[in-house]
N, C-alpha and C positions, 0 to 999 in steps of 0.2 A: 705869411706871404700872400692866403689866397686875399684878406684883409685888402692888400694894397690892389689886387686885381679889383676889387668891389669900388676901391676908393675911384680907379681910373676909371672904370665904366659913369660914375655918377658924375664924376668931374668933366668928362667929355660927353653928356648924353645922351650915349649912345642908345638904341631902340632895341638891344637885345643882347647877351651877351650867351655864346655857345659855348660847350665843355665837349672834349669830345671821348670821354671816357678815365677810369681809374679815379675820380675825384676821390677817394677814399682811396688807400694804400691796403687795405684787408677788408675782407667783406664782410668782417663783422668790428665796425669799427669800435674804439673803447667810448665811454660814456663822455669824455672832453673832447677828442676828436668830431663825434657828432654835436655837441651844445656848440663848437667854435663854427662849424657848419650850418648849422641853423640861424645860428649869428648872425654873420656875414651877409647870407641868404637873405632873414629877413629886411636888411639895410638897402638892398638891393631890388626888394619887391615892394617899398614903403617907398622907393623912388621911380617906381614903376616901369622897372625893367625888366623882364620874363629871362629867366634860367635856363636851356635852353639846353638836355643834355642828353646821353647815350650810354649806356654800358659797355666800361671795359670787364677784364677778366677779372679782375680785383673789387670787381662794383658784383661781381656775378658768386652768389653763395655756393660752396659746392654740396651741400646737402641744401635739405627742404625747408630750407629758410628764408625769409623774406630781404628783399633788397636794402639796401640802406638809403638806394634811390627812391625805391617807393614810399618810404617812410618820407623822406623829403616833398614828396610829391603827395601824401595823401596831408601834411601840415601847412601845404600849400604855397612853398616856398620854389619848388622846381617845376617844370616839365618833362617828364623821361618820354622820348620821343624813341626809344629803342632799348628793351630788353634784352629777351630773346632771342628774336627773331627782326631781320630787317622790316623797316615802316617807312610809306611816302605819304606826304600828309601837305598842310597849311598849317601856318601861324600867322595870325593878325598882328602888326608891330604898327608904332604910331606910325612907323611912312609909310604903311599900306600891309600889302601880302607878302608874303614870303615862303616860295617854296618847299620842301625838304626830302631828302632823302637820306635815310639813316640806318645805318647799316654797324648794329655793337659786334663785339668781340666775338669772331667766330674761328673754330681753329682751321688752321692751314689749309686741312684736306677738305673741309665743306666748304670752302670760297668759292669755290668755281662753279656749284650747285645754288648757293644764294646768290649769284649774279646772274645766274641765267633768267633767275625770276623775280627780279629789281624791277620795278617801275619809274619812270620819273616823273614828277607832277608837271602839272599842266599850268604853270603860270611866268610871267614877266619875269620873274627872280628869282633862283632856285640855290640851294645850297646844297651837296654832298656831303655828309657828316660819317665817316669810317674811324673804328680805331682797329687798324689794320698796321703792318709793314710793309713798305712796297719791297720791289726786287731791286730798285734804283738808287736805295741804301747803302745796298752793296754787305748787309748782313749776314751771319750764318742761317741764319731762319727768315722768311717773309712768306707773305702771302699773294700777293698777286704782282702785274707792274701796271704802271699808270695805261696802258695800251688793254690790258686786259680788265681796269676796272673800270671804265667807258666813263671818263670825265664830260665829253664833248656836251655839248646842251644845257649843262650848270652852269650860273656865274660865277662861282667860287666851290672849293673843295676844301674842307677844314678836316684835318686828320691827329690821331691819338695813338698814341702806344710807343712814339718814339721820344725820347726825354728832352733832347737837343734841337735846338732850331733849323728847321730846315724847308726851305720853299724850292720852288719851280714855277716856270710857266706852260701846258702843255698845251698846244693846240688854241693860244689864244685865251686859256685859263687857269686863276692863279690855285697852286697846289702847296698845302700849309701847313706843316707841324710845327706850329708855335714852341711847343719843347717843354717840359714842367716847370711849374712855379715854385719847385722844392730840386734839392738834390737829393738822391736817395743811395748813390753809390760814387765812388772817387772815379767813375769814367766820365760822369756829370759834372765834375769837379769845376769847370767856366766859372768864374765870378761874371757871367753874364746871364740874366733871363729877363723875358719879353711878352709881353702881348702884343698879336694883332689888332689891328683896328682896317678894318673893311668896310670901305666905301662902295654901296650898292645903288647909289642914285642914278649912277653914267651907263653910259652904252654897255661900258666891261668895269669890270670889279678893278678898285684899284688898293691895295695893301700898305700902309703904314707901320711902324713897331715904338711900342714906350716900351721903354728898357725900365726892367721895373729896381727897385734897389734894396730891399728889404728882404733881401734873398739869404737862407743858412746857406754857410761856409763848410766847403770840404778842406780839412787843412793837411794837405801831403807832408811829411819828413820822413825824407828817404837816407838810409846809407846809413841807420845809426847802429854804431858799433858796441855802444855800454849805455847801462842807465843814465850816466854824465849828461851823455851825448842829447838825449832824447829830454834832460831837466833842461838842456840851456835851449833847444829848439822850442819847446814849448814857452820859456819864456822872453822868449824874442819875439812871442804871436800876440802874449800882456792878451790873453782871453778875455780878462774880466770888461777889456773894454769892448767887444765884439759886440753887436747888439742881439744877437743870436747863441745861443748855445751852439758850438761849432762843431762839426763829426771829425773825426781824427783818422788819418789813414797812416800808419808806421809800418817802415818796411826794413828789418835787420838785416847791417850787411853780412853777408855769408863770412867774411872772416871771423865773424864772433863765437860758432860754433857754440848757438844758445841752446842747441837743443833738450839736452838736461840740466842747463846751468843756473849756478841761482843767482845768476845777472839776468834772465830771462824772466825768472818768476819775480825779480822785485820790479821787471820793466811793464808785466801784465798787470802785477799790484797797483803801481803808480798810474796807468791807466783804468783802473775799476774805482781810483781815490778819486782821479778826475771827474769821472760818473757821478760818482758819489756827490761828493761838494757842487753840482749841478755845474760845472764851467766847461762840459765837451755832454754832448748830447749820445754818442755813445763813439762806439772807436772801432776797427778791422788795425790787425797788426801779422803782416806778410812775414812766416817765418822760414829762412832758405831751408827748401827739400822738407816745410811743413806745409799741411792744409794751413786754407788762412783762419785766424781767431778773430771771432767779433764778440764784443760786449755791448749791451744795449741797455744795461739799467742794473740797479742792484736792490737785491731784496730786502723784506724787512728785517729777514736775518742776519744782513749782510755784518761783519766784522767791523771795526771801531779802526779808523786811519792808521797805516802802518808807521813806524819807527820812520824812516825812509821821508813817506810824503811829510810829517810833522816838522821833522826837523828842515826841511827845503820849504815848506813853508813861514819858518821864520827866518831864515837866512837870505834866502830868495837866491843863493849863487850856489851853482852847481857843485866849481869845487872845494870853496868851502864846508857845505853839507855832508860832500865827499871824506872829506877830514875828519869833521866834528863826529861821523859814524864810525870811523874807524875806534875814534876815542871812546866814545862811548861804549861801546860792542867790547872793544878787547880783545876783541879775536886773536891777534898776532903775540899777545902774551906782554907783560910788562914792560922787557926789553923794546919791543915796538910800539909801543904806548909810548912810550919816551924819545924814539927816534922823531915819530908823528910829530909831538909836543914842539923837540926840537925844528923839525922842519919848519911849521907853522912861525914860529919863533923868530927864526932865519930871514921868513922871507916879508921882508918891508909890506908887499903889497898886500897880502894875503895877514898879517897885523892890522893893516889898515881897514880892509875890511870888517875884520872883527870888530874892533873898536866902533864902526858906523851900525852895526847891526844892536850893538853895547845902547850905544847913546838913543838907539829909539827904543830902547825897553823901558 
């Protein structure tokens, strides 16, 4: 996603493009995370646009380790205009100066002490860069409100740390969380995400949005009551044409009473296969009256595809696979081995099927 952000900056040539915090999701990012960063970056600064960015809590190590910004910035690819501590500065861009004021990740109770000792530059154009919460979120947690973090005198306020798009205009000035270029939890869930584009040449800032499109998918299925249920919702979503590996968020309905059940343990299975086979990037699975379960990858010791996913994967129908397990397993003992057989037998459609699953082997 952040790719398409790169592509839109060079495409519209713009004179600078600002971050304003978490550009990295851990702050010690893994070795692809950073080369796909660097990437991007460098396409970016080979087109001579300066990177323009600030520390969230996630950009900030919590031991005595170095930034992954600065690493960025000592390869030459960024500008970290705020680590620690708030900084008011200049940046030269092809249409001239450009203010700043930039203010990273600080918690709750120190906000009110780094605003006391904010400065704001002294020029034509300035920009306010916070990755902050306001109060006007209306969140369990924030940090200040727009009245208390003294926008007036910027042309623009570009803000970080909330995921979702969300502007204002306060006093004459426009007020920005563009919103991530990634989903990272199913509250994110919008199949919408955006960049700004800010026009700083006129009396006051004026704001546009490219909706970007290249965005990963949260895919909700809620209300499933048996493994069935959750083999035919997934294959209604046909993953493999998704251009993204997609995150999965499943929520069992309470009547299933999975809690020790091993309808439960083959529905966390068939979610660790999907990991597996790379077609959902990882998955949260709401269990009624449990914490929630998230799976994010599987090891190299991970286990070899269960009975369950193999056989839905050559069938491709729920209850078919449904059947052909019973058959195979045996569980129910001969006598129902033959009832099974006969059902299948019985029913025209579920023949039919067979026979089409027959004919592509």
């Amino acid at each position: 996603m952040f790719d398409e952000v790169v592509e839109v900056a060079i495409r519209e040539r713009v004179d600078g493009v600002i971050h304003c915090g978490d550009l990295f999701d851990d702050p010690e990012p893994s070795p692809r995370a950073f080369y796909n960063a660097v990437k991007s970056l460098k396409k970016l600064s080979g087109a001579g646009i300066p990177f323009l960015v600030i520390a969230g809590q996630h950009d900030q190590p919590k031991r005595a380790e170095v930034s992954p910004l600065k690493v960025l910035e000592e390869v030459g690819v960024a500008r970290l205009l705020a680590l620690g501590k708030p900084s008011t500065g200049v940046v030269n861009l092809r249409s001239g100066e450009l203010g700043f004021t930039a203010i990273p990740y600080t918690p709750p109770g120190a906000m009110h002490g780094v605003l006391r000792e904010l400065r704001k530059p002294d020029t034509r154009r300035s920009v306010l860069m916070a990755h902050l919460l306001l109060k006007e979120l209306n969140l369990p947690t924030s940090h200040v409100s727009l009245a208390e973090l003294g926008v007036s005198g910027f042309s623009y306020v570009a803000l970080g740390d909330y995921h979702l798009r969300w502007s204002t205009n306060y006093s004459g000035v426009p007020v920005v969380y563009p919103g991530s270029t990634e989903a990272l939890d199913v509250l994110e869930s919008s199949d919408e995400r955006y960049v700004a584009m800010v026009d700083l040449s006129g009396e006051s800032a004026s704001v546009s949005w490219v909706k970007l499109s290249r965005f990963r998918k949260i895919l909700v299925v809620d209300n499933v009551s048996s493994f069935a249920d959750l083999q035919r919702a997934i294959l209604r979503y046909r993953l493999e044409e998704l251009g993204k590996k997609p995150m999965l968020y499943v929520k069992l309905s309470p009547k299933g009473g999975y809690t020790s059940s091993s309808e439960r343990v083959r529905i966390e299975q068939l979610l660790r296969d999907l990991v597996r086979q790379g077609k959902i990037l990882n998955y949260r699975l709401v269990l009624p009256g449990v914490e929630e379960v998230e799976g994010s990858g599987v090891s190299e010791e991970a286990p070899p595809p269960t009975l369950d996913y193999v056989v839905y994967e050559v069938v491709k129908d729920p209850e078919l696979s449904e059947l052909l397990l019973k058959i195979i397993r045996g569980s129910e003992g001969g006598e129902g081995i033959r009832k099974v057989i006969d059902d299948v037998l019985a029913n025209e459609r579920l023949v039919e099927k067979l026979r089409k699953v027959v004919s592509k082997r």
